[in-house]
N, C-alpha and C positions, 0 to 999 in steps of 0.2 A: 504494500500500500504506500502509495507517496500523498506527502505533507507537507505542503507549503505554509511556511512562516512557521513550523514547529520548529524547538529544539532538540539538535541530536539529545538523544537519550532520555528526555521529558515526555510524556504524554500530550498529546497537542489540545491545547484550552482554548475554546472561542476567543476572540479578544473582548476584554468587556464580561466575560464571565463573572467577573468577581461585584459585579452591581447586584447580584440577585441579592447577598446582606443587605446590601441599600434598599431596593425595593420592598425586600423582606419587612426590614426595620421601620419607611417609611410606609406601607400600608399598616403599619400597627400606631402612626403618628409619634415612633419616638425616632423624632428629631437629632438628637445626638448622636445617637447612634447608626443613625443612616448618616449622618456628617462623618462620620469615624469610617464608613466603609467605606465612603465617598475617596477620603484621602488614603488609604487603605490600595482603592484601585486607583490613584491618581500616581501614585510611586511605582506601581507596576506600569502605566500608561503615560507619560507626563505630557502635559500639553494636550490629551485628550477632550476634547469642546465640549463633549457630551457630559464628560466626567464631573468638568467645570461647570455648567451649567446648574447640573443637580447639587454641588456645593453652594453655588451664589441661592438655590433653594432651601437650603436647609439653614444658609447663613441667615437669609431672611427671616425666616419662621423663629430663629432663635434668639436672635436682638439686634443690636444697630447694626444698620445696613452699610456700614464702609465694607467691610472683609465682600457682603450677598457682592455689592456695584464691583471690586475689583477682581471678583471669579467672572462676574458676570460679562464683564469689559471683556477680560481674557478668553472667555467662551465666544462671543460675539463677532471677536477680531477671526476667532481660528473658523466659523460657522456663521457668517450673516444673518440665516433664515432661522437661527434661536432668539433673534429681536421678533420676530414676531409670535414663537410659545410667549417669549417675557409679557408682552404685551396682553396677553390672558389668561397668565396662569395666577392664579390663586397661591403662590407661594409666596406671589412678591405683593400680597395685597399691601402689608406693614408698610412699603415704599411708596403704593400707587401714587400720590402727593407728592416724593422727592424728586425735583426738578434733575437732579442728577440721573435718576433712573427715566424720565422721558425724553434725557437727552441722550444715554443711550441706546434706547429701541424705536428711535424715531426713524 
């Protein structure tokens, strides 16, 4: 069987496998701990847009929105078309108001 992008001698993992603790954690609404998977799969993927995105959501949910705007910058720059999830998802409601966050997903 041949495997593209696996490692000799690892088992080959989807990329992005390791979101399902995120997912997991955040369909139960604990927040921290889909933050903790978030950066979790972010050291296995750096720069991943997808990664980042769901962090600028969990940062949001959890308190002041400097840390949600600067994932979420850096998701945007790597993925355009996540300014417009931001523009309706319900993670960034705590921001919906901060001028910073409309001048991003505008």
């Amino acid at each position: 069987m041949l495997s593209v992008g696996g490692r000799r001698g690892e088992a080959y993992r989807l990329p992005g496998a390791e979101l399902y603790d995120f997912f997991q954690r955040y369909n139960e609404d604990d927040w921290e701990s889909a933050l903790a998977a978030c950066h979790v799969a972010l050291d296995k993927h750096p720069g991943n847009a997808l990664i980042l995105y769901n962090i600028a959501c969990m940062e949001s949910r959890l308190g002041p929105g400097d840390a949600a705007l600067e994932a979420l910058r850096e998701s945007v720059e790597k993925w355009p078309r996540f300014k417009e999830n931001a523009q309706k998802d319900d993670d960034f409601t705590s921001l919906r108001d901060d001028a910073r966050l409309l001048e991003l997903v505008r």
